[in-house]
C-alpha positions in Angstrom: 89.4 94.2 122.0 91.8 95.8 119.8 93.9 99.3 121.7 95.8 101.7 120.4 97.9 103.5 123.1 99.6 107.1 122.1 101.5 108.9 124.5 101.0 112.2 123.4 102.0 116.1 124.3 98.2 117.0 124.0 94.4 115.5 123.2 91.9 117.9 122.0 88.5 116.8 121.2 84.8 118.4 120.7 81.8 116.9 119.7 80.4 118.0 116.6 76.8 115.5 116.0 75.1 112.4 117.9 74.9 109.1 115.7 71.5 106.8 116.9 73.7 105.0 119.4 75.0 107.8 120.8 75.5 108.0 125.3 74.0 111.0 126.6 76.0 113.7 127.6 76.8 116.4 129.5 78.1 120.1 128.6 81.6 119.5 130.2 81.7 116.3 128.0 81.0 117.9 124.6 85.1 118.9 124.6 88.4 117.7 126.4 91.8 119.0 126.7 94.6 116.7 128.4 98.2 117.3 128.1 100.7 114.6 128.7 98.3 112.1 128.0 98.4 108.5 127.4 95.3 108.2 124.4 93.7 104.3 124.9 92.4 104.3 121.4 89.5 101.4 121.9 87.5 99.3 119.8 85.3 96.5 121.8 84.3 93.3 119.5 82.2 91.2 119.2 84.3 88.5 121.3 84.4 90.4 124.1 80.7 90.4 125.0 81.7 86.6 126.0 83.5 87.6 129.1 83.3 91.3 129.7 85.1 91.3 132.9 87.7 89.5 132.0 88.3 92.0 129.2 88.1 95.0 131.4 90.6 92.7 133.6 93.1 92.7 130.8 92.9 96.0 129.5 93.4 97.5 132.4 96.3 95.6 133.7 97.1 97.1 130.1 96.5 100.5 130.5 98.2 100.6 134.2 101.8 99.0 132.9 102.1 101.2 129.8 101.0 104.3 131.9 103.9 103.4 134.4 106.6 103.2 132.0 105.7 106.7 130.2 105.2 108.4 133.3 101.7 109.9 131.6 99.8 112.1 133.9 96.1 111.6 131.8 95.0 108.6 131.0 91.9 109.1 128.3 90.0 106.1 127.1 88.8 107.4 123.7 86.3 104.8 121.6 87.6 104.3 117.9 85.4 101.7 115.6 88.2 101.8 113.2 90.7 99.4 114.7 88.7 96.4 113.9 86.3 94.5 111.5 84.2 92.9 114.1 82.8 95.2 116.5 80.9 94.5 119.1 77.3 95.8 120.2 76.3 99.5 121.3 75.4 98.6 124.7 77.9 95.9 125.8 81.0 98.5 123.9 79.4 101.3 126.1 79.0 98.9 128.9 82.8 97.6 128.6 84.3 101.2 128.0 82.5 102.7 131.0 83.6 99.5 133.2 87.3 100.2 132.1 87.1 104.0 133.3 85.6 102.5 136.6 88.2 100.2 137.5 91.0 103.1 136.6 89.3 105.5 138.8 89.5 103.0 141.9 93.0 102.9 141.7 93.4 106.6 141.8 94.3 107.2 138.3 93.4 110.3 136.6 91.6 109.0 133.6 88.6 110.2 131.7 86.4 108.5 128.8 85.5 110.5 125.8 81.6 110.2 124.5 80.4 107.0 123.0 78.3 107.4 119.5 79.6 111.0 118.6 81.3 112.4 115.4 83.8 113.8 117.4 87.1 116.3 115.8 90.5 115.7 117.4 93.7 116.5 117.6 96.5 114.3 119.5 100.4 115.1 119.2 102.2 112.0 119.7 105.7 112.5 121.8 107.4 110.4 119.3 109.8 108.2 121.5 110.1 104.1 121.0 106.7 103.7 123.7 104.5 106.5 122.3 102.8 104.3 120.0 101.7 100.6 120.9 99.4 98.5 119.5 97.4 95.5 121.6 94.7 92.6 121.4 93.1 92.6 124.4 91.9 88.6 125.1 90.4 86.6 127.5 93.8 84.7 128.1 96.2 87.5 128.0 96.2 87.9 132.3 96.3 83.6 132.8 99.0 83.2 130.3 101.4 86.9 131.8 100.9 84.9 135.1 102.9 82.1 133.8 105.7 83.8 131.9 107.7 86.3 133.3 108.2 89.8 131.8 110.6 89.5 128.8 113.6 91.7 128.9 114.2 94.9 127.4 116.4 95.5 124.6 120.0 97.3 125.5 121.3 99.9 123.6 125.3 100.4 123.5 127.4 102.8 121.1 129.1 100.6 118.8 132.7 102.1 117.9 135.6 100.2 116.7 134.9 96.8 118.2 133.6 98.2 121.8 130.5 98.8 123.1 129.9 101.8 124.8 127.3 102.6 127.7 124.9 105.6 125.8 124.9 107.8 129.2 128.7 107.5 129.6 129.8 108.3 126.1 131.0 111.8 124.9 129.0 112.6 122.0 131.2 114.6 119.3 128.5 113.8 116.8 125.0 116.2 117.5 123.1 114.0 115.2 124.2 110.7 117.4 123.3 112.2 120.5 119.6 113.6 119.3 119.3 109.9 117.3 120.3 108.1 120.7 118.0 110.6 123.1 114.6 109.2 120.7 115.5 106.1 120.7 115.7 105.6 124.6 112.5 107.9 124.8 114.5 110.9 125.9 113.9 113.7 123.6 110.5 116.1 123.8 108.2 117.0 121.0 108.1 120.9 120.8 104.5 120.3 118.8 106.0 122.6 116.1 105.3 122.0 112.1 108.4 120.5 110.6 109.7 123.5 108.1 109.9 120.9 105.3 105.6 121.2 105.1 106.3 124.7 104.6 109.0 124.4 101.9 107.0 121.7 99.9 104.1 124.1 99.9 106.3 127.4 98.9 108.4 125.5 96.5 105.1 124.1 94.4 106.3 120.4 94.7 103.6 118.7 96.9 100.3 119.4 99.3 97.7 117.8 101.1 94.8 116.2 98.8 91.5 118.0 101.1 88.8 115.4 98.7 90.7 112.1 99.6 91.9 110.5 103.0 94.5 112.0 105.1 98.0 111.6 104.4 97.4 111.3 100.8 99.0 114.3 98.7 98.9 116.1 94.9 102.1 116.3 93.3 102.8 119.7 90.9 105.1 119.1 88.3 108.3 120.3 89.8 108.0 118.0 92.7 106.5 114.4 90.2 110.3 115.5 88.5 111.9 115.0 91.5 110.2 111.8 92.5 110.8 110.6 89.1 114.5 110.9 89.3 114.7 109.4 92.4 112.8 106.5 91.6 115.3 106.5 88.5 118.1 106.4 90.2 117.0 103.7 92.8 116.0 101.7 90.0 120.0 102.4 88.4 121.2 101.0 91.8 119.5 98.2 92.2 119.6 97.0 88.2 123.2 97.4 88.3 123.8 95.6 91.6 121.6 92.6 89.4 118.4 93.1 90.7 115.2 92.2 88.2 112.4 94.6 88.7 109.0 93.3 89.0 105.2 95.2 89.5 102.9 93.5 91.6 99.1 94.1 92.9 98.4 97.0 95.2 96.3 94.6 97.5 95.9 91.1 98.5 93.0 88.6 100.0 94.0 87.8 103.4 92.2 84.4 103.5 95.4 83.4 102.2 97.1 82.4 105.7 100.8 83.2 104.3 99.3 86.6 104.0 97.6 87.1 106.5 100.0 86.1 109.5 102.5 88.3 107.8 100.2 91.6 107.6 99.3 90.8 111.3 102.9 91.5 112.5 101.9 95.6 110.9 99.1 95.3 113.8 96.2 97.8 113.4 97.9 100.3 110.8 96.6 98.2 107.9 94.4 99.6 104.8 90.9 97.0 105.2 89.1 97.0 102.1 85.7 95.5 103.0 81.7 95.4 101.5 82.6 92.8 98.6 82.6 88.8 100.0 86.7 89.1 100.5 88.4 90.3 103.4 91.2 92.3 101.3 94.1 94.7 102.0 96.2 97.1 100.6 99.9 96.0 100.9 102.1 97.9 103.8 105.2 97.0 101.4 105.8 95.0 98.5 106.8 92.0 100.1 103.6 90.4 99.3 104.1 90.1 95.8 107.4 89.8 95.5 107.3 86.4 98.0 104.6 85.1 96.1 106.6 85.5 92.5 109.2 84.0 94.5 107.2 80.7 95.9 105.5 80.3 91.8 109.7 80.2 91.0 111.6 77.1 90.6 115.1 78.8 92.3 119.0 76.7 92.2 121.6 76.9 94.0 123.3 78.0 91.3 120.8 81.5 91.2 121.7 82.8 94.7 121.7 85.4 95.7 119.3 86.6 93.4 117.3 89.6 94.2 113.7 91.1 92.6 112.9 94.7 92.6 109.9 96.6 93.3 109.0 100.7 93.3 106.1 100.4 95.2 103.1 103.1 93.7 101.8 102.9 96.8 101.8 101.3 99.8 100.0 102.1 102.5 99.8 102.6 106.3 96.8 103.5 108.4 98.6 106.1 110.5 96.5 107.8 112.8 95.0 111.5 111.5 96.9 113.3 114.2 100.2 111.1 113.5 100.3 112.1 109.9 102.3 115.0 109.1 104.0 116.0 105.7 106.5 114.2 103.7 107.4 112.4 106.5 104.4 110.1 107.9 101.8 109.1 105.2 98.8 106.9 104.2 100.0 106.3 100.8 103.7 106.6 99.8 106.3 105.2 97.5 108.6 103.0 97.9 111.5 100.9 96.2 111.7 97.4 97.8 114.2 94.9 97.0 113.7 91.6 98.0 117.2 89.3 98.1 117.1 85.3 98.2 119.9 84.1 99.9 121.0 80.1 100.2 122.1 80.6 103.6 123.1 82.9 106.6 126.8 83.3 105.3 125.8 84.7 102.0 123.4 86.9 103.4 125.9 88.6 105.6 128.0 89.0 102.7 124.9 90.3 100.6 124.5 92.5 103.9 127.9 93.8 103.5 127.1 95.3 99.8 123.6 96.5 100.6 125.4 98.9 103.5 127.6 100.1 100.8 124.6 101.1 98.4 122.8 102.8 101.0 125.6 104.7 102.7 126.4 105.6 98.4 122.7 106.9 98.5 123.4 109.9 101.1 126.4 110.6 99.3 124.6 111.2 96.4 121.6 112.8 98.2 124.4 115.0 100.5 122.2 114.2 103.3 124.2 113.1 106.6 122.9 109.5 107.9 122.9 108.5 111.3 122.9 104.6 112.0 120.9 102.1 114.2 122.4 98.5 114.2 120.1 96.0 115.6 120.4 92.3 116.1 119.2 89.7 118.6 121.6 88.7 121.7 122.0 85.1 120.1 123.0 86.7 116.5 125.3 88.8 118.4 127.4 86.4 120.4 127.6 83.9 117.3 128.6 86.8 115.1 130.3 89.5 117.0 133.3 89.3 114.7 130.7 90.1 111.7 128.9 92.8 113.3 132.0 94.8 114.4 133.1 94.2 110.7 129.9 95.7 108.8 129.8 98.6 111.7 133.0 99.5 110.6 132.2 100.2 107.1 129.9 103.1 108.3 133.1 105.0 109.3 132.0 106.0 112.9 130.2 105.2 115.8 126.8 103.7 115.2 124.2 103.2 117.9 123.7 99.6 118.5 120.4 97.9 120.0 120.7 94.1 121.3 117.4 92.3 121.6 116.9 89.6 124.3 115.2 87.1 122.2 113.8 87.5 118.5 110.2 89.7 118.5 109.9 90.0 114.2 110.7 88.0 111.4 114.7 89.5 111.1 117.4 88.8 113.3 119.6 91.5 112.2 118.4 94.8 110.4 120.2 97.9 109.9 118.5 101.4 109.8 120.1 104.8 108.6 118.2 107.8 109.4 118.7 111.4 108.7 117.7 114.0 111.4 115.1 116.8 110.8 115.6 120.6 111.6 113.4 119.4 114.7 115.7 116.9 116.1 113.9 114.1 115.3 115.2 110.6 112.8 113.5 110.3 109.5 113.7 106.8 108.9 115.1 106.1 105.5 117.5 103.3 104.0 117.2 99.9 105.6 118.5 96.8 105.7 117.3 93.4 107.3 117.7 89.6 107.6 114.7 87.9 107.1 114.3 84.5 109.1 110.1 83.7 108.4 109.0 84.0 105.1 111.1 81.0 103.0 109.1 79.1 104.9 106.1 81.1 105.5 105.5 81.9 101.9 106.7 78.5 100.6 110.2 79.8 98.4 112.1 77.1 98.3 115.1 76.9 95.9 117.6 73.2 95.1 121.0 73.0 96.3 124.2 71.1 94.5 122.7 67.6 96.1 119.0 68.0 94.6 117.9 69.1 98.4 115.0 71.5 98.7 115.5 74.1 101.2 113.7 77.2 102.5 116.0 80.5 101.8 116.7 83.7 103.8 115.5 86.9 102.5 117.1 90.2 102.8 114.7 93.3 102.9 116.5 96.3 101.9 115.0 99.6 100.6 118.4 101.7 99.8 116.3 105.6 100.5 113.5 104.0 102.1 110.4 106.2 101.0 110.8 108.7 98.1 108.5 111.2 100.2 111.0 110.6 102.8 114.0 111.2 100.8 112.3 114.4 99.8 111.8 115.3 103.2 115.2 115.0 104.7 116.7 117.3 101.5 113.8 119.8 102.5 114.8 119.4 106.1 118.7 119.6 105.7 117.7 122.5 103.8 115.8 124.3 106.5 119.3 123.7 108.6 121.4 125.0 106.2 119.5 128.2 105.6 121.1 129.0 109.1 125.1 128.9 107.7 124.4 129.1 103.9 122.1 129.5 101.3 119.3 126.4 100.5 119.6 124.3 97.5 118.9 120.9 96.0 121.6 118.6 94.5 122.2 120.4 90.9 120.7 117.0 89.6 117.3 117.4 91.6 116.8 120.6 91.4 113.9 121.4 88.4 115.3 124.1 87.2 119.2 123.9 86.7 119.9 126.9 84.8 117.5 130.3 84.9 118.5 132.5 81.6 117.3 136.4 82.6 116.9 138.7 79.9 117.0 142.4 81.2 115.0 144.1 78.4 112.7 142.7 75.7 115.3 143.3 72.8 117.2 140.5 74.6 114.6 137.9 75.0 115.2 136.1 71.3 119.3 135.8 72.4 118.4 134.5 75.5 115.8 131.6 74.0 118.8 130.8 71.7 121.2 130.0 74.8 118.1 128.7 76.2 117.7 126.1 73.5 121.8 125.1 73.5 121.5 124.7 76.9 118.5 122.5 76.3 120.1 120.4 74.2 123.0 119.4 76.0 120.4 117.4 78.6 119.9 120.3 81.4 116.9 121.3 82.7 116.7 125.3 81.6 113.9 127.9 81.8 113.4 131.8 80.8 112.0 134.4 83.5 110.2 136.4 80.2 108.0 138.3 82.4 107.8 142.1 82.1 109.6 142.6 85.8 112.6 144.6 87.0 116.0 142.5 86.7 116.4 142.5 90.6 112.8 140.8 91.0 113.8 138.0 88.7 117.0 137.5 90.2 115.1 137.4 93.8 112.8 134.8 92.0 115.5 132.8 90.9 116.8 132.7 94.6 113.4 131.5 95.6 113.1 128.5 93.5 116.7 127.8 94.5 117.5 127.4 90.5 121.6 126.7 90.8 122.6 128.7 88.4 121.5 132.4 86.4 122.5 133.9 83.6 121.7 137.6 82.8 121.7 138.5 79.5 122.2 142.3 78.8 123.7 144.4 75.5 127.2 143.6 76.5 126.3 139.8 76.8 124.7 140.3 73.2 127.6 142.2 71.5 130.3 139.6 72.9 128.6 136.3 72.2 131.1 134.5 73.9 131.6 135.2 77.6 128.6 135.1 80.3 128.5 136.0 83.9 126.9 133.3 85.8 125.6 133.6 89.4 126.3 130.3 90.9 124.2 129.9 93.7 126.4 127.4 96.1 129.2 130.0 96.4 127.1 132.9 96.1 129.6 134.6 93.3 129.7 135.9 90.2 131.5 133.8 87.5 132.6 134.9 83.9 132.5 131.7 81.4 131.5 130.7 77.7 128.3 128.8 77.4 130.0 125.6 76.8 132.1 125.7 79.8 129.2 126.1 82.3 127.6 123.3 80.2 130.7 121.4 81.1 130.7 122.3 84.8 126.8 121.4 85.2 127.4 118.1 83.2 130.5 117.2 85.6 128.5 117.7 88.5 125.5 115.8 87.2 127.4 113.1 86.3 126.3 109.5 87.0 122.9 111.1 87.7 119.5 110.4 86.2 118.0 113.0 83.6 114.7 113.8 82.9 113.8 117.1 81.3 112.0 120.4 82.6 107.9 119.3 82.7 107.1 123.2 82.4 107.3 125.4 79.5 110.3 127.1 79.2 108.8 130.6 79.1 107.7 131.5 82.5 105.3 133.8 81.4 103.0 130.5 80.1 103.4 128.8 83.1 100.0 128.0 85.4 100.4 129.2 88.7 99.7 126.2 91.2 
């Protein structure tokens, strides 16, 4: 049996059609509302029908202990054929499922089963805190073999700062972003259920939207917002070349008869793309660690190579994240992202790998002007053998970072670092990463020669310096919706797809303003012309609207001058007087460093489609 549990704000359902194995039902059942509900999303294989009671055992014991810790008062048992490949009959699923609800009931639990066999809409809000969304295989064995080992430990989280660990209840948080990063973490903050604003911006601003003829949490890109997402993945691909890395393109999906493969996409549970009907068993990759470990294991590697790192933008990966999980920029089935993979000789150059990679990514929200927030996480043995190190790369973050210790090792790393920005909500959007990979030298068989002709197995340091370019999007779209509160909303000038907006007030001015236009143009920055018959104020407002940094009006006296322009500069909100080359100067100053693509529109506003 394979269970998804979400412990969710709310679960709406209704039944909208009867398959042929469809239960019988009756009015009540045909829709259900619970709030504060732990969801059992269930799928009953083909396995199970072996020893039903013993899996109804199991996944209650299941149920019951998650329940417990959440403190849900609805427990719902909804059936879900899409966790697994192997399903099991009709009768015995229906038969297992009702069983389950039984054996909950007699234990005075509130808990309700949704209908068997129906196409049923729904609509769950997950809480969002570090228990709200587990996965489990529910065996046979799993009760016998929890009788014989005690409950592991829970990880303990401390704030790190300057060398001491701090208990998270008894520190005084001067940092907001700390304190709301530290409250989801330990399953303390509460979803509100709203719409993050950055859905609404992406919409308004023409960059992105939901695709309605492919799967959820797959999106259409407009022009404007394929710019942006081509200038990040530019300047990722800068940061990575220029720290040495060699970029790479690998297949989207992967067979997973190959066993390297397929114990590695196991550790991503139940949120994997399954592509079946051919005589494979194949999957879309989750990252690009598939294809970069096999490059690695088909390359003969020396000593004298490490650290040696390989580079992928990932176009796409993809995550089966549950329809009522998936939400904007922010949680998606399909997304981008840059992957760098870093082979490392041993666990001293890895840390010192470690130390540069925290530098690139804590250089990536200075670029970005988006404020980071940091979660530090290592296993209790890497900690006490190498405290000294960890209070060493904590400190190059430049203040306190939140710091989990984990009993015993659960994944492949032993160490990772996270950075995450915070949404207008409250709520971390993961981004950069960092992690020290302990598994798959040896899983994937990379191997590289050392000074004495010995073959070893490497370690391998995952770091994605953004993390997802949707993401990345969707923290400047959030940090915008913040800032709209204190000061006006923009983009870095570099981002932003239109840097300069030329006005002409009447038609007799249109033919100077192309002619700036086209300087402006050809001195690499990204410049459009509101040609439109419209009042001067409207176009100004427009301007505003698509956040363009800088406007230039063009009247009579701009005309009979030639030399001087007045400039609305949109970050101070004033008016400034300055020739053409100096604002080219001042835009190329603050650009500087910064990818360049040009504007993907026609200049003339008046031609553009209206998306």
């Amino acid at each position: 049996m394979r269970i998804l549990l979400i412990h969710s704000d709310h679960l709406k359902y209704q039944t909208k059609s009867k398959t042929r194995i469809a239960e019988e039902i009756s009015d009540e059942k045909q829709k259900g509302q619970f709030e504060n509900a732990l969801v059992v999303f269930t799928a009953v294989e083909k396995e199970d029908e072996a020893n039903p009671a013993a899996i109804v055992e199991n996944a209650v014991k299941e149920i019951m202990d998650v329940s417990g810790k959440v403190k849900a008062e609805n427990i719902v048992i909804y059936p879900y054929a899409h966790l697994s490949s192997s399903l099991g009959a009709p009768d015995a699923a229906k038969n297992i499922l009702s069983r389950m609800e039984s054996e909950l009931l007699t234990r005075d639990l509130p808990v309700s089963r949704v209908p068997f066999g129906w196409y049923k809409s729904f609509e769950v809000s997950c809480k969002g805190h570090p228990l709200s969304e587990l996965s489990r295989s529910i065996t046979t064995e799993t009760a016998e073999e929890e009788k014989e080992e005690p409950e592991g430990e829970e990880s303990k989280f401390y704030i790190l700062k300057d060398g001491e660990l701090l208990k998270t209840g008894d520190y005084s948080y001067p940092n907001a972003d700390l304190k709301k990063l530290v409250d989801y973490e330990l399953g303390r903050g509460e979803s509100t259920g709203e719409e993050p604003p950055h859905v609404k911006l992406m919409r308004e601003k023409k960059l992105a939207d939901y695709e309605p003829s492919a799967d959820v949490g797959h999106l259409r890109w407009y022009p404007k917002g394929r710019l942006i997402r081509d200038l990040l993945s530019d300047y990722v691909y800068t940061l990575v070349t220029d720290r040495g890395a060699m970029p790479v393109e690998t297949p989207i999906m992967y067979d997973l008869a190959d066993e390297a493969i397929r114990v590695h996409a196991e550790k991503f549970g139940e949120r994997q793309y399954r592509l079946g009907g051919g005589k494979k068993d194949l999957m879309l990759r989750f990252a690009a660690c598939f294809g970069a470990f096999r490059i690695l294991a088909d390359s003969f590697l020396t000593w004298k190579n490490l650290p040696v790192g390989i580079y992928e933008l990932s176009t796409y990966s993809f995550r089966l994240e549950k329809k009522g999980e998936v939400v904007g920029l922010k949680r998606l089935r399909g997304f981008t992202m840059p992957d760098l993979h870093t082979v490392c000789a041993d666990l001293k150059q890895s840390l010192g790998e470690f130390e540069g990679q925290i530098e690139m990514c804590k250089r990536t929200g200075e670029d970005l002007d988006v404020n980071y927030e940091v979660i530090f996480r290592a296993t209790a043995d890497f900690m006490e053998e190498n405290r000294e190190w960890i209070d060493k790369a904590a400190a190059m973050i430049g203040k306190p970072v939140l710091m989990e210790i984990l009993p015993e090792r659960k994944h492949y790393w032993i160490c990772k670092m996270d950075f995450a920005a915070i949404d207008a909500l409250g709520r971390p959007i993961e981004n950069p990463t960092i992690q020290i990979d302990v598994e798959s030298g040896e899983r994937f068989g990379i191997s590289y020669i050392d000074s004495e002709e010995k073959e070893h197995h490497p370690l391998i340091l995952h770091c994605s310096p953004t993390g997802s370019i949707e993401r990345v999007i969707c923290s400047l779209l959030e940090k915008s919706a913040l800032d709209m509160k204190e000061k006006v909303p923009m983009l870095p000038v570099w981002l932003a797809p239109t840097q300069v907006r030329v006005i002409p007030i009447a038609e007799r001015h249109t033919e100077y303003a192309h002619k700036l236009a086209q300087e402006i143009k050809d001195a690499h920055i990204r410049v459009d012309v509101d040609d439109r018959p419209e009042t001067v104020g409207k176009k100004i407002r427009n301007a505003g609207g698509e956040w363009a940094p800088y406007v230039i009006v063009i009247g009579d006296r701009e005309m009979e001058e030639g030399s001087e322009l007045t400039v609305n500069v949109r970050e101070t909100g004033q008016k400034v007087s300055m020739g053409l080359q100096e604002l080219i100067d001042v835009i190329q100053l603050v650009t500087k460093g910064m990818p360049f693509r040009p504007l993907p529109l026609p200049m003339d506003i008046s031609r553009r489609v209206n998306f």
